[in-house]
C-alpha positions in Angstrom: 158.5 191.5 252.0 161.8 190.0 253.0 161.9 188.2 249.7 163.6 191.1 247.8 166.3 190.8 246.0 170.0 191.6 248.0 167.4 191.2 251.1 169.2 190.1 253.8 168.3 187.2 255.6 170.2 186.4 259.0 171.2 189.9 259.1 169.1 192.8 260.8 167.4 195.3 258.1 164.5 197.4 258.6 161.4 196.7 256.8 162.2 199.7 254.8 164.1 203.0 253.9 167.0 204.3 255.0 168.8 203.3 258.0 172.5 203.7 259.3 174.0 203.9 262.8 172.9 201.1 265.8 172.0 203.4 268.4 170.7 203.1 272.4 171.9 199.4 272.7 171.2 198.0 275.8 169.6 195.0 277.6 166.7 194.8 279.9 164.1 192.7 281.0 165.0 190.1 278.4 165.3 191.7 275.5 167.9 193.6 273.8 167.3 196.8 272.7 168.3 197.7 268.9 167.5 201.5 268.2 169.0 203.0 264.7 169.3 206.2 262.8 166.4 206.0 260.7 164.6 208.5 257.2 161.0 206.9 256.7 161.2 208.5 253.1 164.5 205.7 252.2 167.2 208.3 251.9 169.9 209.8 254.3 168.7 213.2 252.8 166.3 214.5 255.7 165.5 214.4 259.4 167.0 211.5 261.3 164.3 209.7 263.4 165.4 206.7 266.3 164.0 203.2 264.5 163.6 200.5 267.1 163.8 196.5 267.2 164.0 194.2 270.1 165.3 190.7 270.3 165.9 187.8 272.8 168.8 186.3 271.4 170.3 188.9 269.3 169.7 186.6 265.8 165.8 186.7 265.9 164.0 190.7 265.8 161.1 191.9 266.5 160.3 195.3 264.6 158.6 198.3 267.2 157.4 201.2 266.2 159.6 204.5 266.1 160.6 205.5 268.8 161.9 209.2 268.6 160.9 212.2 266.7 162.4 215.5 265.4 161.3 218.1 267.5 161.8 222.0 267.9 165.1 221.7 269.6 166.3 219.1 266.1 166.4 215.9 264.5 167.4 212.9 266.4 171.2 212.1 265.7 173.4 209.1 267.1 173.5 208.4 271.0 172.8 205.8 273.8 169.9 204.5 276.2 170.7 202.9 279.9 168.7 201.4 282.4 168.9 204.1 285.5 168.6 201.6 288.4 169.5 203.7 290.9 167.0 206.1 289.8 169.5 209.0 289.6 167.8 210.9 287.7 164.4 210.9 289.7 162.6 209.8 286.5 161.5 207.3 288.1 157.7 206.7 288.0 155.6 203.7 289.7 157.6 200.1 290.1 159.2 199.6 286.6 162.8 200.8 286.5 163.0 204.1 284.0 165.1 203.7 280.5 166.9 206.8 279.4 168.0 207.8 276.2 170.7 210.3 275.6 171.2 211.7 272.2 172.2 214.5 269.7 170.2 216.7 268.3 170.9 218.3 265.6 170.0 221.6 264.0 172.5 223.7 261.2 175.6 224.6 262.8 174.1 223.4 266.4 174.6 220.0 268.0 173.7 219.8 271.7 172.9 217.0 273.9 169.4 215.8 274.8 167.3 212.8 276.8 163.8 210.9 276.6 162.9 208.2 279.3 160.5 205.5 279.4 158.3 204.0 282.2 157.2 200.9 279.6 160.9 199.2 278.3 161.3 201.4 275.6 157.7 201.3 273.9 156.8 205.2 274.4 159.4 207.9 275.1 158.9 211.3 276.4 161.5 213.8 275.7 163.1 215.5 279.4 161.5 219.1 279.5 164.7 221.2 280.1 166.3 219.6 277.3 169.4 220.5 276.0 171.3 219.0 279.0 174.8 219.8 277.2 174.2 222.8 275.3 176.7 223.1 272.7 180.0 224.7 273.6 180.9 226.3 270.2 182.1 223.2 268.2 180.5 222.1 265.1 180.8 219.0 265.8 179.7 217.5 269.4 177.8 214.5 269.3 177.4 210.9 269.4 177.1 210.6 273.5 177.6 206.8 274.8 176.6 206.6 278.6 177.9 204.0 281.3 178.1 203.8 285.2 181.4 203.9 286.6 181.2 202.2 289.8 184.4 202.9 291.0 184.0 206.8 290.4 180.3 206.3 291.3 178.9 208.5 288.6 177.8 208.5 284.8 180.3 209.1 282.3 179.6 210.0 278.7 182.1 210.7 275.7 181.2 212.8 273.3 182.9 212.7 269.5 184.4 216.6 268.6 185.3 216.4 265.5 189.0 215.6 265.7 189.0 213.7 269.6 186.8 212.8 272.1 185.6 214.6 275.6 184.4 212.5 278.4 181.7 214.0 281.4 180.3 212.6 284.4 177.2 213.3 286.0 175.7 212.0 289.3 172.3 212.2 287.6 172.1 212.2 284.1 170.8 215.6 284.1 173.4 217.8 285.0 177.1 217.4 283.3 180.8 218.7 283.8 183.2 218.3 281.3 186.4 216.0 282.9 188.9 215.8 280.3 189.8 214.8 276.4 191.5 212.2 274.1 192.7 212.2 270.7 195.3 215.3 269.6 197.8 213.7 268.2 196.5 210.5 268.6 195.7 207.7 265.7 194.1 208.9 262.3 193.3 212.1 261.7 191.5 211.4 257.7 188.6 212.5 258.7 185.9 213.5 261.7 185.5 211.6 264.8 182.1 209.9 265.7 180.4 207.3 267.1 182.9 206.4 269.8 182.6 203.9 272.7 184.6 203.4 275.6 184.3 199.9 277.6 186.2 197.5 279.9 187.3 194.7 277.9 188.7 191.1 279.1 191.6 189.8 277.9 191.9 186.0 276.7 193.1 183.7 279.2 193.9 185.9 282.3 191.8 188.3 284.7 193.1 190.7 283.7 190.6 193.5 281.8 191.7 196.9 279.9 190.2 199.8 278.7 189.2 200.0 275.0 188.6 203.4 273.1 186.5 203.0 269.8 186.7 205.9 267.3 184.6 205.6 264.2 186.3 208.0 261.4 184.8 209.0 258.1 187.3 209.5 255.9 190.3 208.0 256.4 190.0 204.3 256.5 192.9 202.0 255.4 190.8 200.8 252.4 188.9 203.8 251.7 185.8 206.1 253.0 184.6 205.2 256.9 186.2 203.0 259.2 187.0 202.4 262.6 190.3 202.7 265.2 191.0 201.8 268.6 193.0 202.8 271.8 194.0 200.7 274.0 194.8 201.9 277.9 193.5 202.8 281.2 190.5 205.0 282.5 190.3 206.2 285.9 187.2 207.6 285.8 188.2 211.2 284.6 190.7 210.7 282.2 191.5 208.0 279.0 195.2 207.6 279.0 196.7 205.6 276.0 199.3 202.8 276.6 200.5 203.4 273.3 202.2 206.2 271.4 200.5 208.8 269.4 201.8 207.7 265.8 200.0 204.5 266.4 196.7 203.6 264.3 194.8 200.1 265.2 192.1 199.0 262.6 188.9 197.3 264.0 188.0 195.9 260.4 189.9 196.6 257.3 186.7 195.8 255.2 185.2 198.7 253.7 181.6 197.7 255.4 181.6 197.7 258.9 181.3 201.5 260.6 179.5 203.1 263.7 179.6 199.8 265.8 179.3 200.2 269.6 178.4 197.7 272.1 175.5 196.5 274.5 175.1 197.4 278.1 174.0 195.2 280.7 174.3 192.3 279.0 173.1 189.3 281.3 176.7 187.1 280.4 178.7 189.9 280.9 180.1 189.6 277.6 181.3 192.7 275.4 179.1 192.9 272.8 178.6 194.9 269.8 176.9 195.3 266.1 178.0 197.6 263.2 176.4 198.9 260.4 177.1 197.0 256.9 178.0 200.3 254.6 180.6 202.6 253.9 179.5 206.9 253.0 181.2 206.4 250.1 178.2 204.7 248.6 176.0 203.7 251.1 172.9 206.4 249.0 173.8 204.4 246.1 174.0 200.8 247.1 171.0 198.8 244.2 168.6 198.0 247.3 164.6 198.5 247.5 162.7 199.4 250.0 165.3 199.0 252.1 168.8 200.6 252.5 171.4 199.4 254.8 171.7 196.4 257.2 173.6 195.5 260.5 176.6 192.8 260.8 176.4 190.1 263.0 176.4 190.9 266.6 180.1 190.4 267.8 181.7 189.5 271.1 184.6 191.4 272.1 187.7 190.2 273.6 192.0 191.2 273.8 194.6 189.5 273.4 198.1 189.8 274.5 201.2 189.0 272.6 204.9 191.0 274.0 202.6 193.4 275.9 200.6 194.8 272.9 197.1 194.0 272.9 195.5 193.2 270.0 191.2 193.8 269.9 189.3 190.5 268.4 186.2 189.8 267.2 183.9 186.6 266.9 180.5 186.3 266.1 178.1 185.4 269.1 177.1 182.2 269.9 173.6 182.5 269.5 174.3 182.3 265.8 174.5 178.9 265.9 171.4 178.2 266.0 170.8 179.1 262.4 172.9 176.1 260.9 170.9 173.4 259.5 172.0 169.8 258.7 172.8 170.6 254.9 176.4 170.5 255.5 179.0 169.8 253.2 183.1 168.2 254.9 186.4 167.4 254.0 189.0 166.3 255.9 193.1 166.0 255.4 192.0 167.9 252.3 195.7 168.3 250.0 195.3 171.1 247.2 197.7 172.9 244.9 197.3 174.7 241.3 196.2 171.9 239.5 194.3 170.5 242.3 191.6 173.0 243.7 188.9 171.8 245.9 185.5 172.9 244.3 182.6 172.0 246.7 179.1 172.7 244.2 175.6 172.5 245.4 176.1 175.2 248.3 173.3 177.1 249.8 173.1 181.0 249.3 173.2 181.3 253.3 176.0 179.7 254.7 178.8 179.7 257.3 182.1 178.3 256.2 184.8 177.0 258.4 188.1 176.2 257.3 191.6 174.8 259.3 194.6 174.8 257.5 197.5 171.7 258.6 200.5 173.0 256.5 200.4 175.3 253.8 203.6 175.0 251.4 203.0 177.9 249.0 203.1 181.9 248.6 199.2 182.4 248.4 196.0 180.5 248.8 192.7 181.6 249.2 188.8 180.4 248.7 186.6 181.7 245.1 183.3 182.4 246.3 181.2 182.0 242.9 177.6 183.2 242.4 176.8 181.8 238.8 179.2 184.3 236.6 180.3 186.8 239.1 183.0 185.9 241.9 184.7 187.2 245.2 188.1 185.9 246.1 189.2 185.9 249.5 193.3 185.1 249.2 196.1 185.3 252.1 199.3 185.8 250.7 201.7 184.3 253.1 205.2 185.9 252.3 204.1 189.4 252.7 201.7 188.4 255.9 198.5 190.2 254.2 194.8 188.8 253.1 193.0 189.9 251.1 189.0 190.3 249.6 188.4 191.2 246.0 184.5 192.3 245.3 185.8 193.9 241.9 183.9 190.9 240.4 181.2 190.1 242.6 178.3 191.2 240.9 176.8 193.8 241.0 179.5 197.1 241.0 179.2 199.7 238.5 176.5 201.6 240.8 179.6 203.6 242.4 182.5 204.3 241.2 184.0 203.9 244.6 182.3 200.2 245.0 184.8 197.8 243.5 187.3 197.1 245.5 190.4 194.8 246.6 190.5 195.5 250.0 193.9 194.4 251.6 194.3 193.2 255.7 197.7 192.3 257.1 197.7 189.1 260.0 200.2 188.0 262.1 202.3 185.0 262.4 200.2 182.3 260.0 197.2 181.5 259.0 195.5 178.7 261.1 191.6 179.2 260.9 189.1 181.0 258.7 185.6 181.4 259.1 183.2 183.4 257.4 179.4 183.7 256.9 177.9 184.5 253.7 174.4 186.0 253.7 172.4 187.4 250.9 174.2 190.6 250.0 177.4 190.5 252.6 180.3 188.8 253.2 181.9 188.4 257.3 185.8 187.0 257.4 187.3 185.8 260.6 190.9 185.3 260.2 192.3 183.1 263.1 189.9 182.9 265.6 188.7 186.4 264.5 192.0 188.5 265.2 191.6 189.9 261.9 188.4 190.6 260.2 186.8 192.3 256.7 183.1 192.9 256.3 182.4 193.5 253.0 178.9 194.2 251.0 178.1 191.7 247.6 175.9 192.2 244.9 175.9 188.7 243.6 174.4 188.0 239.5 172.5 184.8 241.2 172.2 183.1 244.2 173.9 179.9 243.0 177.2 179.2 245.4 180.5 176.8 244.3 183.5 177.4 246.5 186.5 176.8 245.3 190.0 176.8 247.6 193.3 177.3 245.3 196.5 177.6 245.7 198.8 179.3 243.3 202.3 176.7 243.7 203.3 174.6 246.5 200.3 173.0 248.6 198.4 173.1 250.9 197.3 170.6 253.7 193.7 171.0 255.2 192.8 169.5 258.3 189.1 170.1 257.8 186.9 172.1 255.5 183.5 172.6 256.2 180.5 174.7 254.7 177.0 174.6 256.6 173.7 175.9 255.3 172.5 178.4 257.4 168.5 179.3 257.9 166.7 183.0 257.7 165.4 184.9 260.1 162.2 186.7 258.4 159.5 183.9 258.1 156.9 186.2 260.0 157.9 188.9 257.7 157.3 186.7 254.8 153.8 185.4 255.7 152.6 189.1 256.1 
């Protein structure tokens, strides 16, 4: 196990079947908690249990048992878990502060809100007797709740995804809810439903000050096709999301076609903004060539803003802890001069690897890095004039299982192109374009595991300051020796 083929190795999967959104994330006593929509028969087609993983760093997990069942009322859909502290919701029982999960369940034509709690960080649940506590108000779709405490308002506020925008309630208790306001007519893109939202305080780089970030997961209607995600930046005053910007404006969290459903932590003990995504698209994401598993995470990412002429601009960089994994196998360049007839090929490269690249001058239209397994290739390219990147998987390996699976999946950037990093891992490919202001997550299929990168440049040149490429370790060696 964890030897399979396409396995993931630095990236969360389960052991086995099917699994798609993170759910419940938050952190307590030292661990952080990873709970996922989960089938034990493999396949999406069925009732949607909670799966459940722990980890101390959030690189290294721990598989639990699962931790929520279908019951009368539904299957378990999407939702959140927080620590209740204050013991609002008198759930409370004996010394250990009381987890509570807050989720959708689901039935045909009938989505309403429900809880669990836990006196034992998150190891046994037992579902709240007067569940539903948001019956469903008539809307097929009403789901997805993501929980935090407002201190300012003093009270729990949840947002709930309606199929075309978002409601927000508060509670004092977690019990009982009333339904404040809503967000999204007229707002953003409109391709498809509205799910998996999340709303959190987010810093912005290099001042004190901190805005308000709506995320809206919506399947269809992503730049590149199938699911994707768009945010809002603004103000929330405890009631009410307000918008800073106008309706007819759409802002992309990751113009690959693999990164979906992401929401972030609670609690976390540096304060940070952190959050995972799943690593598919519902385009093909039944179909993807992967046994006994189906679907992995992305790396966990920290979120920041930043702020250029008053717009503010969401970024994303892959958390620290990740560091860890890089081994002394590296391969460096420096004051590295390419142009068409000059490529850089770097040969010998592990099949897990992290590579880092900062461009001096570049003197051409286009550039970009081949990423080669044996005979098949990805190309990451930037093409300079038109301010646009770009990753084609048309190539990579492994396509023809969907006709919807080859891709050239286009990002625009702004200004130049200064740094690019990106971490390669079994069966997924993670692109941070300038200190991750831009970003593509994008699924691979490769023919071997073999790596030679290759940096080109179609005319002109291009001046490097430093190239590097640095073997990274797995993460499964218990799983492994089992």
């Amino acid at each position: 196990m964890y030897n399979e083929r396409y396995r993931p190795q630095f990236h969360f999967s389960p052991k086995e079947n099917w699994m798609n959104d993170p759910n419940g994330l938050v952190y307590f006593e030292g661990e952080y908690h990873l709970f996922y929509q989960y089938h034990p028969d493999g396949t999406k087609w069925g009732p949607m249990h909670w799966g459940h993983a722990v980890s101390k760093d959030l690189i290294h997990w721990d598989h639990l048992p699962i931790a929520l069942f279908p019951d009368e009322l539904g299957t378990i859909f999407s939702g959140c878990a927080v620590v209740d502290y204050g013991n609002t919701s008198g759930l409370k029982d004996g010394d250990e502060d009381v987890m509570v999960a807050i989720f959708t369940q689901h039935e045909e034509g009938n989505q309403k809100q429900s809880i669990a709690y836990s006196h034992d960080r998150g190891r046994t649940w037992m579902k709240y007797q007067n569940n539903p506590v948001i019956a469903n108000p008539g809307l097929k779709d009403i789901r997805d709740p993501k929980v935090f405490w407002h201190k300012d308002a003093k009270k729990w506020i949840m947002s709930l995804a309606c199929g075309d925008h978002i409601r927000f309630y508060g509670s004092s208790n977690l019990l009982e809810w009333e339904h404040m306001s809503s967000f999204g007519e007229g707002y953003g893109a409109h391709g498809g439903v509205w799910e998996c939202q999340d709303l959190i305080e987010v810093p912005v780089k290099g001042s004190e000050e901190k805005k308000w970030v709506l995320i809206v997961s919506i399947n269809p209607g992503a730049p590149n096709g199938g699911s994707g995600m768009q945010y809002f930046v603004g103000e929330f005053d405890g009631e009410t999301f307000h918008s800073d910007e106008s309706p007819e404006t759409t802002r992309w969290v990751d113009y690959g076609r693999d990164f979906y459903a992401a929401v972030s932590w609670l609690d976390t003990p540096t304060r940070e903004r952190i959050w995972i995504g799943w690593m598919s698209n519902w385009q093909y994401a039944n179909e993807v060539p992967t046994h006994p598993w189906r679907s992995a995470m992305s790396i966990p990412r920290v979120l920041t803003l930043t702020k250029t002429d008053s717009v503010y601009n969401l970024v994303q960089t892959p958390v620290k802890d990740i560091e860890q994994l890089r081994t002394r196998e590296t391969i460096e360049e420096h004051d590295v001069i390419i142009h068409k007839e000059k490529p850089l090929k770097l040969s010998g490269v592990g099949p897990l690897l992290e590579m880092d690249i900062e461009v001096k001058e570049a003197q051409t239209d286009s550039w970009g890095i081949h990423v080669r397994h044996g005979e098949s290739q990805t190309t990451i390219a930037f093409h300079l004039k038109e301010g646009q990147w770009f990753i084609d998987r048309t190539q990579s390996g492994e396509v023809d299982f969907s006709r919807e699976f080859p891709s050239k999946d286009i990002a625009p950037f702004e200004k130049e192109v200064k740094k690019v990093q990106f971490y390669l891992d079994t069966s997924s490919l993670e692109v941070f374009l300038n200190d991750g202001e831009s970003v593509m997550t994008e699924l691979i299929f490769p023919s071997q595991e073999d790596v030679e990168m290759e940096l080109f440049a179609t005319n002109g040149e291009v001046v490097f300051e430093n190239v590097k490429v640095t073997n990274l370790k797995g993460i499964w060696e218990k799983e492994r020796e089992l």
